[in-house]
C-alpha positions as CSV (number, residue, x, y, z in Angstrom):
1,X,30.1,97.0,29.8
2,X,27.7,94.1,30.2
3,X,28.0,93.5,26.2
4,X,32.2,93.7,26.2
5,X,31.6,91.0,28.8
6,X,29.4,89.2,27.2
7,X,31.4,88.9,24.2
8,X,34.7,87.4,26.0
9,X,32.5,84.8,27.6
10,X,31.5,84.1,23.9
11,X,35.0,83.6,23.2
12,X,36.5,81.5,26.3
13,X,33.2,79.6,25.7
14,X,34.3,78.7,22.2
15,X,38.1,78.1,23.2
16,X,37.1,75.5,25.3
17,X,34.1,73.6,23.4
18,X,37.4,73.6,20.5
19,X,40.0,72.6,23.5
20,X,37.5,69.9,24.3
21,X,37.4,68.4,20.4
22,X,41.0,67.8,20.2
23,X,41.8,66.4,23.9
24,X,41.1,62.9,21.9
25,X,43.2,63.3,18.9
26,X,46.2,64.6,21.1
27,X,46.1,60.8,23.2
28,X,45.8,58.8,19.8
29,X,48.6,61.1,18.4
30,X,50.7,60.2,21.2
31,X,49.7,56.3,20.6
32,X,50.9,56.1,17.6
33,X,54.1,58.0,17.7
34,X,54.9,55.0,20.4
35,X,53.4,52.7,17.9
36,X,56.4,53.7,15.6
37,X,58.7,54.0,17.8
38,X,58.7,50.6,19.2
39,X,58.1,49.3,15.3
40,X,61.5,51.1,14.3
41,X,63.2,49.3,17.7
42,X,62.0,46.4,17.1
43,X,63.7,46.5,13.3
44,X,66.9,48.2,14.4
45,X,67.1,45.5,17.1
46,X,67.0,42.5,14.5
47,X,69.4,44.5,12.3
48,X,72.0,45.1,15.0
49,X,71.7,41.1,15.9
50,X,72.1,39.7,12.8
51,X,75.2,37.8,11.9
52,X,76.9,40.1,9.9
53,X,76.4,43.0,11.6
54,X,76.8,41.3,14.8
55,X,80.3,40.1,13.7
56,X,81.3,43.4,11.5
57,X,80.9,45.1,15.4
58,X,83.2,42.6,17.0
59,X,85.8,43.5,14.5
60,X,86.0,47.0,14.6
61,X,85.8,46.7,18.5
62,X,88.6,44.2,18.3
63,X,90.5,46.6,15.4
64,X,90.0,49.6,18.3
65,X,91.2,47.6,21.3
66,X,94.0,46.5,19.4
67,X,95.2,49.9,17.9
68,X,95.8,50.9,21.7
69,X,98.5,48.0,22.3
């Protein structure tokens, strides 16, 4: 008994020193997938407020308010 024990302390013992490791990489993970993120906003943001695509937009708003009348 005292050995079967023994051997699942061995084990949780191990699960958490490897838990422990890779609580840092998990934040810095998370960091840069909002790194990204806001990088890709920040791109679609100057695509959708350029001039063409600003004034393609109004048009086919304009075409679909239109199409009701």
């Amino acid at each position: 008994m005292y050995k079967v024990v023994r051997a699942w302390m061995r084990v949780l013992v191990c699960r958490a020193r490897t838990a422990r490791r890779d609580s840092g990489m998990v934040t810095s993970e998370y960091a840069m997938g909002i790194v990204a993120a806001v990088a890709f906003a920040v791109i679609l943001y100057k695509v959708v407020t350029s001039g063409e695509v600003t004034a393609e937009l109004q048009g086919i708003v304009k075409r679909a308010l239109d199409a009701g009348v």
